[in-house]
MOPAC internal coordinates of N, CA, C and O (Angstrom, degrees):
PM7 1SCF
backbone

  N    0.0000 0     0.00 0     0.00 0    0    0    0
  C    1.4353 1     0.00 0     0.00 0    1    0    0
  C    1.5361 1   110.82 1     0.00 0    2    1    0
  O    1.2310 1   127.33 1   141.18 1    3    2    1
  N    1.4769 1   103.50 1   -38.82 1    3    2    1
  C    1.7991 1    96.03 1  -177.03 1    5    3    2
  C    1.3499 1   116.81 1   -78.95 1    6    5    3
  O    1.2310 1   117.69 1  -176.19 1    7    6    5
  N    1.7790 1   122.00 1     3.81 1    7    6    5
  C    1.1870 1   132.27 1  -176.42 1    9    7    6
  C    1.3840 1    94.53 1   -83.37 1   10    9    7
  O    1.2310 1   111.16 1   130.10 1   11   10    9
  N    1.1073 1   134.24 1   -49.90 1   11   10    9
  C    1.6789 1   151.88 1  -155.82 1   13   11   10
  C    1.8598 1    88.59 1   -68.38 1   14   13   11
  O    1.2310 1   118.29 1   142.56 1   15   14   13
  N    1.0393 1   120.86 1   -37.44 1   15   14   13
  C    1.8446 1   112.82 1  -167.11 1   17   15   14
  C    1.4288 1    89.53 1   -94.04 1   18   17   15
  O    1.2310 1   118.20 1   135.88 1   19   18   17
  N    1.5753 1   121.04 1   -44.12 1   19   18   17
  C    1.3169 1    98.57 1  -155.35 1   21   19   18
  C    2.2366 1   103.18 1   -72.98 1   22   21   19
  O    1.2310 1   129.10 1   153.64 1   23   22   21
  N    1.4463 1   100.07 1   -26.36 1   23   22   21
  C    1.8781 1    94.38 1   164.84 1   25   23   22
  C    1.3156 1   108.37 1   -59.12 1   26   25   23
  O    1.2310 1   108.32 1   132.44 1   27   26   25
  N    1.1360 1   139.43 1   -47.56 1   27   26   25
  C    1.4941 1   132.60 1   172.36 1   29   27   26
  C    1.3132 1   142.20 1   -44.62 1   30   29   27
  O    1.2310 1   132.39 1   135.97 1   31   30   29
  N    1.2908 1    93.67 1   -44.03 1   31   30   29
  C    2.1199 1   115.48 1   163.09 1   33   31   30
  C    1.5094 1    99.51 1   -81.40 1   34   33   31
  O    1.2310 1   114.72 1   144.51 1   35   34   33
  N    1.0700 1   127.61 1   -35.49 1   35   34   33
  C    1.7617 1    92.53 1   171.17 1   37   35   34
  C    1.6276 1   115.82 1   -96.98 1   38   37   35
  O    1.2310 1   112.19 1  -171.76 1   39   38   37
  N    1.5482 1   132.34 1     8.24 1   39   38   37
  C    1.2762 1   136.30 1   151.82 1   41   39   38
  C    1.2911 1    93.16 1   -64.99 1   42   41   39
  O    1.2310 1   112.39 1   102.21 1   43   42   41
  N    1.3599 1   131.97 1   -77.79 1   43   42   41
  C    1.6866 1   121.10 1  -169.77 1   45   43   42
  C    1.1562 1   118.57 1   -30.34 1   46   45   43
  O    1.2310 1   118.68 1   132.53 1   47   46   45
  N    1.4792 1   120.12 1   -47.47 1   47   46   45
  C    1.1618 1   132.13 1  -164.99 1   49   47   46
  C    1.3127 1   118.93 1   -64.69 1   50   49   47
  O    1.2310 1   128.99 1   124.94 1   51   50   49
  N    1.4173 1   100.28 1   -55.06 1   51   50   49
  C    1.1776 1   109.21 1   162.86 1   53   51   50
  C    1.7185 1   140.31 1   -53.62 1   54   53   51
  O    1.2310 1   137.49 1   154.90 1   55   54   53
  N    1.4987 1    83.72 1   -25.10 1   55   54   53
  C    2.4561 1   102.82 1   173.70 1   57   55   54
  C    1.6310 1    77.37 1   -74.99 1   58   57   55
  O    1.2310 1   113.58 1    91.82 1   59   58   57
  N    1.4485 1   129.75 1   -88.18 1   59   58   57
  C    1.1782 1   151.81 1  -176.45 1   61   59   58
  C    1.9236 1    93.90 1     8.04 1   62   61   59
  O    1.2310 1   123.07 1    94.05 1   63   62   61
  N    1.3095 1   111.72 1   -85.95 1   63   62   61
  C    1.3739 1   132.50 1  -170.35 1   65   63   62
  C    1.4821 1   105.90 1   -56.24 1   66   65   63
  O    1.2310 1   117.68 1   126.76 1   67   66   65
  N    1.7358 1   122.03 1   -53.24 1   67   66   65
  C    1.4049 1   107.88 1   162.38 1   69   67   66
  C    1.3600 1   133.47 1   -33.01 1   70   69   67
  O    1.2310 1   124.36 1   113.88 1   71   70   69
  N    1.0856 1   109.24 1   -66.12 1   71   70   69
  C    1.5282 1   139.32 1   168.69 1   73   71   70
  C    1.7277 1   111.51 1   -29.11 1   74   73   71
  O    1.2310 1   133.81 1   116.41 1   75   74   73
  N    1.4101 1    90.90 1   -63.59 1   75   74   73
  C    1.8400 1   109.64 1  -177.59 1   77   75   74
  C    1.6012 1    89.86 1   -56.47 1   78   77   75
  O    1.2310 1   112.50 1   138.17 1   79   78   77
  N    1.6088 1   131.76 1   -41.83 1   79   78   77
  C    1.4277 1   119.08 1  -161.24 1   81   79   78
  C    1.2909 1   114.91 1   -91.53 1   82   81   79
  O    1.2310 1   122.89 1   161.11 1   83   82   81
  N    1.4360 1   112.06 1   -18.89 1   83   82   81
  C    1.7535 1   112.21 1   161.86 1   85   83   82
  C    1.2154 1   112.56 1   -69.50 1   86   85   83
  O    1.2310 1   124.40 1   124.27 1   87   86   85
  N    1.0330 1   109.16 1   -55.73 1   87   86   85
  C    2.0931 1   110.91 1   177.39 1   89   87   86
  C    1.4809 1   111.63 1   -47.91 1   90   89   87
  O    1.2310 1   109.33 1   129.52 1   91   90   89
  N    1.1555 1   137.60 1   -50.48 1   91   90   89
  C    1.4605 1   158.36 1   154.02 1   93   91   90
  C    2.0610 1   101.45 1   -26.89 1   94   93   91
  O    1.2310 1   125.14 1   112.55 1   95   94   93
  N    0.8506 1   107.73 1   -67.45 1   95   94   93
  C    1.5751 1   144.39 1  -165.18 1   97   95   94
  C    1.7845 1    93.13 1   -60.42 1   98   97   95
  O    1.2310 1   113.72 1   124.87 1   99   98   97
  N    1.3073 1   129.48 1   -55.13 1   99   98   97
  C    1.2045 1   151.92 1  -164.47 1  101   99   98
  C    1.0800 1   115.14 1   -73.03 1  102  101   99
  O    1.2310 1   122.38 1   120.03 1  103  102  101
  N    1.7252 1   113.05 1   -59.97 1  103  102  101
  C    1.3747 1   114.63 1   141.42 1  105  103  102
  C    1.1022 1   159.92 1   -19.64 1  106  105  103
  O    1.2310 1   129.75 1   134.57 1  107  106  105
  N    1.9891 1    98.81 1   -45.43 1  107  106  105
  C    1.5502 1   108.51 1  -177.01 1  109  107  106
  C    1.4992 1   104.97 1   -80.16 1  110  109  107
  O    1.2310 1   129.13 1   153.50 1  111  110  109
  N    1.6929 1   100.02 1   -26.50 1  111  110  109
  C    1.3495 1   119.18 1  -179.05 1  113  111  110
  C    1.6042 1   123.46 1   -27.75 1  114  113  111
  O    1.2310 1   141.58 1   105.58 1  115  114  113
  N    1.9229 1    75.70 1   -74.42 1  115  114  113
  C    1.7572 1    82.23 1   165.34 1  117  115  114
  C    1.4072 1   138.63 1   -91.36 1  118  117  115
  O    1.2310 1   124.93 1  -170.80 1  119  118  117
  N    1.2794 1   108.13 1     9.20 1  119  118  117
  C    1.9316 1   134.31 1   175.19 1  121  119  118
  C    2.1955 1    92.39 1   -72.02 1  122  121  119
  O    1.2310 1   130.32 1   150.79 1  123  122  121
  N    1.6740 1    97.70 1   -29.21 1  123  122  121
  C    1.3997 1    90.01 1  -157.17 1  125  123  122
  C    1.9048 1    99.51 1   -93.11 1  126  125  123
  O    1.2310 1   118.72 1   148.44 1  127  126  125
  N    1.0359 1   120.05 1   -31.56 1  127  126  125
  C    1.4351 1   149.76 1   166.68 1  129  127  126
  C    1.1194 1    89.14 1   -50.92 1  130  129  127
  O    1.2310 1   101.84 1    95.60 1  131  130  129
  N    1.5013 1   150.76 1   -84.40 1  131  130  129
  C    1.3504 1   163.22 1  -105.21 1  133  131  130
  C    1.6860 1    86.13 1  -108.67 1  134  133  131
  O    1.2310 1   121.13 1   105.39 1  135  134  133
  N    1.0950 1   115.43 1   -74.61 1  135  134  133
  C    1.6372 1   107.43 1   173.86 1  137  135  134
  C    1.6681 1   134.10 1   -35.60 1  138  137  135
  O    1.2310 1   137.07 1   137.44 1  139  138  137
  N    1.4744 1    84.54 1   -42.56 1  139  138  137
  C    1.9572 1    98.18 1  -179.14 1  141  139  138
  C    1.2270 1    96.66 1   -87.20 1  142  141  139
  O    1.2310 1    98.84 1  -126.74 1  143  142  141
  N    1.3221 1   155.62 1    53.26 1  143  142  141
  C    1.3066 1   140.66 1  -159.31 1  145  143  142
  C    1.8407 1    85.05 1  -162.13 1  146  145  143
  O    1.2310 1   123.95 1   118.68 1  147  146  145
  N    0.9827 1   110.02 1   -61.32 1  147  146  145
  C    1.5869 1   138.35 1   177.20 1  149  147  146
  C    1.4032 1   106.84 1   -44.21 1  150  149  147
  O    1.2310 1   119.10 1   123.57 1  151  150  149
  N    1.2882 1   119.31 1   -56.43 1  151  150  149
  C    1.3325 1   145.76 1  -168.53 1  153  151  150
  C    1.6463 1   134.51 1   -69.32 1  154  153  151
  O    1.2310 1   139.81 1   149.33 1  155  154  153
  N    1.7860 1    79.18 1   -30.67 1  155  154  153
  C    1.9410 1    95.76 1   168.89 1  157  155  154
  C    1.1252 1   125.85 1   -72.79 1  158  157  155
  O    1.2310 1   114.44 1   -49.79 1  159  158  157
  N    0.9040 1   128.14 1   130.21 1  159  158  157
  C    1.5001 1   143.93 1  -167.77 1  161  159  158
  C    1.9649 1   103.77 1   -86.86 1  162  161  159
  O    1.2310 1   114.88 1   -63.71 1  163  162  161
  N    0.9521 1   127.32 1   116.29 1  163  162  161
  C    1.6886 1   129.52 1   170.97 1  165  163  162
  C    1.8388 1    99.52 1   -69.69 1  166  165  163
  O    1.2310 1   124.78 1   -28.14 1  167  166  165
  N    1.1516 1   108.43 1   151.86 1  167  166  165
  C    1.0589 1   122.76 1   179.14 1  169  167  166
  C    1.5977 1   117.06 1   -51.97 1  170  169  167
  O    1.2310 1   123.71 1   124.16 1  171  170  169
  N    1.3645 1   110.50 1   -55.84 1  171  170  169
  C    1.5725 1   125.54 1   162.75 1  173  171  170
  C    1.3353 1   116.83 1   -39.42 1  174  173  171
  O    1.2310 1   129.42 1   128.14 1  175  174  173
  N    1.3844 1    99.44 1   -51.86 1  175  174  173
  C    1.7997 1   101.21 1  -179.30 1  177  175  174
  C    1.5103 1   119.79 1   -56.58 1  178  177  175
  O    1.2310 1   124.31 1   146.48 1  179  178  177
  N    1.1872 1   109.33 1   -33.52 1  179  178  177
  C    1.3017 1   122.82 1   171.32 1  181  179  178
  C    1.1103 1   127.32 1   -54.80 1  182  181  179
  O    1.2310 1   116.58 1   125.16 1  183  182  181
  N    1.6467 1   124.11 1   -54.84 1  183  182  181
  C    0.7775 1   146.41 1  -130.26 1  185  183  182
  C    1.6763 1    87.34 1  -104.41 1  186  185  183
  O    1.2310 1   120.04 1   130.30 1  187  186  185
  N    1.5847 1   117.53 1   -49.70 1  187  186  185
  C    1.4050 1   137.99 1   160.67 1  189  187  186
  C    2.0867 1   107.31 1   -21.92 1  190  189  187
  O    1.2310 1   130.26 1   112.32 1  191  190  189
  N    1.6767 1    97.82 1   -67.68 1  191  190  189
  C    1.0610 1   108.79 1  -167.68 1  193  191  190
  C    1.7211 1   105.86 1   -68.17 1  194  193  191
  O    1.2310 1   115.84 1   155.93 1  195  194  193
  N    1.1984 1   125.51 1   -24.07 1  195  194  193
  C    1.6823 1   136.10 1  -148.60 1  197  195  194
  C    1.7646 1    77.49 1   -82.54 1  198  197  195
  O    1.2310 1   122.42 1   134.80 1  199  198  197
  N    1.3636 1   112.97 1   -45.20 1  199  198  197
  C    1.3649 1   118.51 1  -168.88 1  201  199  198
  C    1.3349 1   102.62 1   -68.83 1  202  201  199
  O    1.2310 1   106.31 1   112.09 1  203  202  201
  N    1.1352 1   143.04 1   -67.91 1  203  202  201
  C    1.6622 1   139.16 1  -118.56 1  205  203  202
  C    2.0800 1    80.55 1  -113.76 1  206  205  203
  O    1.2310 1   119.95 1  -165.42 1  207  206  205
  N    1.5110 1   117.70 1    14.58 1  207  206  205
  C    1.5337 1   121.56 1   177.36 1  209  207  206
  C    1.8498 1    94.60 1  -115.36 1  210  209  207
  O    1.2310 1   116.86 1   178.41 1  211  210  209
  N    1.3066 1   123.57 1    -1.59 1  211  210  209
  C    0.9929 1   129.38 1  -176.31 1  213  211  210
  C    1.2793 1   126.21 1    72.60 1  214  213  211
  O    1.2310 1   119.80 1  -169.52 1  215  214  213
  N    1.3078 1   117.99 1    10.48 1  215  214  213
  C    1.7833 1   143.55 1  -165.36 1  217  215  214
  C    1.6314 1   103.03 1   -52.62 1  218  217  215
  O    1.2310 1   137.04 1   115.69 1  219  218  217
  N    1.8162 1    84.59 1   -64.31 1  219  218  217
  C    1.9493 1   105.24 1  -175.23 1  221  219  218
  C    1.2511 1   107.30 1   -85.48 1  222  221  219
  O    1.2310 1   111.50 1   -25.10 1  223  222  221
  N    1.2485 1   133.62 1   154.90 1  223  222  221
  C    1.3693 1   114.79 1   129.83 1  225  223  222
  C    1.2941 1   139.01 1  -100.60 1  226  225  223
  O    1.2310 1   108.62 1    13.17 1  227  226  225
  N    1.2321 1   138.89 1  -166.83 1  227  226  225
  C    1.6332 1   143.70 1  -129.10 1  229  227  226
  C    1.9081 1    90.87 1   -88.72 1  230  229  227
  O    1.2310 1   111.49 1   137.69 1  231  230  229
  N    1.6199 1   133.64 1   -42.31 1  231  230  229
  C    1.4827 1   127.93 1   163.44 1  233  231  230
  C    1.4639 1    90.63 1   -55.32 1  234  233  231
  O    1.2310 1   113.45 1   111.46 1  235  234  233
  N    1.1096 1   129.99 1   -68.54 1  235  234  233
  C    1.4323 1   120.22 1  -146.20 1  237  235  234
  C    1.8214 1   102.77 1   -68.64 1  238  237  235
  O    1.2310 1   123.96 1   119.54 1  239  238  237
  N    0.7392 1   110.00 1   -60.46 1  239  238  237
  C    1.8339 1   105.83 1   164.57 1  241  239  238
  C    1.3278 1   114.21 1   -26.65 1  242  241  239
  O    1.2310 1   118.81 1   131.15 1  243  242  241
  N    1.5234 1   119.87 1   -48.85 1  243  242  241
  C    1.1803 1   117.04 1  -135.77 1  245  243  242
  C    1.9091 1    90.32 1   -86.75 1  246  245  243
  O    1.2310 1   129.95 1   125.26 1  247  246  245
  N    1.6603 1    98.42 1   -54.74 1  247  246  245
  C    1.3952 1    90.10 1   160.18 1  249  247  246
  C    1.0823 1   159.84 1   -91.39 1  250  249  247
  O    1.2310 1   120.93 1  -155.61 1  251  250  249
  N    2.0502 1   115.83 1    24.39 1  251  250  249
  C    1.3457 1   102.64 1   148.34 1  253  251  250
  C    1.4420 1    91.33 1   -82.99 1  254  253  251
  O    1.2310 1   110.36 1   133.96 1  255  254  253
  N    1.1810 1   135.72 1   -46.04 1  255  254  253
  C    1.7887 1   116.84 1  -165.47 1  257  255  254
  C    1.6905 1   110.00 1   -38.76 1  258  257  255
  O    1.2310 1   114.93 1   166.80 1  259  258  257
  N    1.3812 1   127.22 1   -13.20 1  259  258  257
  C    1.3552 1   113.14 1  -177.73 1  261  259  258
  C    1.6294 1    94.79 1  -109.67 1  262  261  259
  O    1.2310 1   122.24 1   173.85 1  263  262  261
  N    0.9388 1   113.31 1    -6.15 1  263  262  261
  C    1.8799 1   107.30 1   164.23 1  265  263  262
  C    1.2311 1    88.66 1   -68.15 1  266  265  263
  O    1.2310 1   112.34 1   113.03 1  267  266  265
  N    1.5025 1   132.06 1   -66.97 1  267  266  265
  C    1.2582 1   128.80 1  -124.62 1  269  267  266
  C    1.6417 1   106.95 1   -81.53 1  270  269  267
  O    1.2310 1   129.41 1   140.90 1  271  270  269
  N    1.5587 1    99.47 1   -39.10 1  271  270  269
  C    1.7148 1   117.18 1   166.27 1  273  271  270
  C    1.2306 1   109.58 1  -119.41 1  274  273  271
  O    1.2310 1   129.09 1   -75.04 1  275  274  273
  N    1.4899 1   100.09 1   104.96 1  275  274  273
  C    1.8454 1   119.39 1  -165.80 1  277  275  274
  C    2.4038 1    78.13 1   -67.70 1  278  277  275
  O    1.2310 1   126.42 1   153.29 1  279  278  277
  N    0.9260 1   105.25 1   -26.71 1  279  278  277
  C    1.6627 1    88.52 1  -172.22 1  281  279  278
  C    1.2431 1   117.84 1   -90.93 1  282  281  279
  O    1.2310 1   114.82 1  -173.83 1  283  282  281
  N    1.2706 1   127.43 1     6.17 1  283  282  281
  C    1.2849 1   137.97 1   179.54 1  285  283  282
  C    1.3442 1   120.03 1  -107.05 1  286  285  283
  O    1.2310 1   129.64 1   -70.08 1  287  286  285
  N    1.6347 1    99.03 1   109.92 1  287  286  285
  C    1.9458 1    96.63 1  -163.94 1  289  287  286
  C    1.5370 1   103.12 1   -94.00 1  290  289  287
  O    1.2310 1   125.13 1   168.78 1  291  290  289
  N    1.2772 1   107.76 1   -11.22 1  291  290  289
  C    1.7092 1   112.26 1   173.43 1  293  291  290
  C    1.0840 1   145.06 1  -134.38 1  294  293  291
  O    1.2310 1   104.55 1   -71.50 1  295  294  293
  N    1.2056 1   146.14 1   108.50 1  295  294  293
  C    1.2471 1   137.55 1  -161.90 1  297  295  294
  C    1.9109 1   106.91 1   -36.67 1  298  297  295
  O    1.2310 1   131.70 1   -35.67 1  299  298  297
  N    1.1603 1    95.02 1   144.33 1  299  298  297
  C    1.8026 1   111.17 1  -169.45 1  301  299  298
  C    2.0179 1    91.02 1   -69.92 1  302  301  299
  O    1.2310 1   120.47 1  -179.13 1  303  302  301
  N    0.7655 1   116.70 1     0.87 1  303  302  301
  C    1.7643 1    97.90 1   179.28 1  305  303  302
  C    1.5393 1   109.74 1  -106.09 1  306  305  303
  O    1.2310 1   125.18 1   152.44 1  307  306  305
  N    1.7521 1   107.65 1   -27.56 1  307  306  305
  C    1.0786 1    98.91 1   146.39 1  309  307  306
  C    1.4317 1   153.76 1   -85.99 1  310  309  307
  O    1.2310 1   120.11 1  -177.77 1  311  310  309
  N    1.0705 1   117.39 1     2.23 1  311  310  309
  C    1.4746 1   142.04 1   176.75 1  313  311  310
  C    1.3306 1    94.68 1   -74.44 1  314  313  311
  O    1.2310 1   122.05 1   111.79 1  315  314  313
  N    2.0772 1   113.69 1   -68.21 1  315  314  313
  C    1.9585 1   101.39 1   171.03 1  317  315  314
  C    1.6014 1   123.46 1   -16.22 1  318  317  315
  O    1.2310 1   136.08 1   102.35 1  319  318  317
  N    1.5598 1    86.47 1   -77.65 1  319  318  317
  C    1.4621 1   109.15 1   175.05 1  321  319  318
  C    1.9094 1   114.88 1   -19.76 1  322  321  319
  O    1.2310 1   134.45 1    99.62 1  323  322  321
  N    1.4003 1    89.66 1   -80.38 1  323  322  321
  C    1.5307 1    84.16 1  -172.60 1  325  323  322
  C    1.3343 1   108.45 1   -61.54 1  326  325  323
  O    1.2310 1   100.22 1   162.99 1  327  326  325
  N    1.3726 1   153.42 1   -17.01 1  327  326  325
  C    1.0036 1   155.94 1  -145.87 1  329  327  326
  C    2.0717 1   106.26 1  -105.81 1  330  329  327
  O    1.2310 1   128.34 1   137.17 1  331  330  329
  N    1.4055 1   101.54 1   -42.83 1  331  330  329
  C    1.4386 1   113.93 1   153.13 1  333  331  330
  C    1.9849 1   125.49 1   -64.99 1  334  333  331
  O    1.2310 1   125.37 1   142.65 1  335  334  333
  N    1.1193 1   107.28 1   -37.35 1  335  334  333
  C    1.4517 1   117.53 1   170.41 1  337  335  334
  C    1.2191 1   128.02 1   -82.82 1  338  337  335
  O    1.2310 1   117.10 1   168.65 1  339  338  337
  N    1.3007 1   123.13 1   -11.35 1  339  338  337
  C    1.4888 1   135.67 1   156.51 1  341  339  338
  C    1.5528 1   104.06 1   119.92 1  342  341  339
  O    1.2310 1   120.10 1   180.00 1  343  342  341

């Protein structure tokens, strides 16, 4: 009879510990998802930073920014601009 409990407590044990390592597992899953997601850079952003690092200049900005936004006829610093100057 005490053979019959003691197979039983280490079957539990054993669901028990599975269990703990899928939940664990699931987690990192989306810890790892959640990071790479965070991390991507949009094309614009790039293109933002390539600029204001002095990479591009202000033609070359201006026209991938109108590849990138077929609706955007001007770079956004000049739009301020005129919009501050009357």
């Amino acid at each position: 009879m005490m053979g019959g409990m003691m197979e039983a407590g280490i079957y539990w044990w054993l669901f028990a510990g599975s269990a703990i390592l899928v939940v664990i597992g699931i987690i990192l899953l989306l810890a790892w998802l959640f990071s790479r997601a965070t991390r991507e850079e949009t094309a614009l952003v790039i293109l933002q930073r390539r600029y204001a690092q002095g990479e591009i200049g202000p033609d070359e900005y201006a026209r991938v920014r109108s590849d990138l936004l077929p609706n955007a006829s001007e770079p956004a610093g000049d739009m301020e601009n005129k919009e501050n100057t009357g």
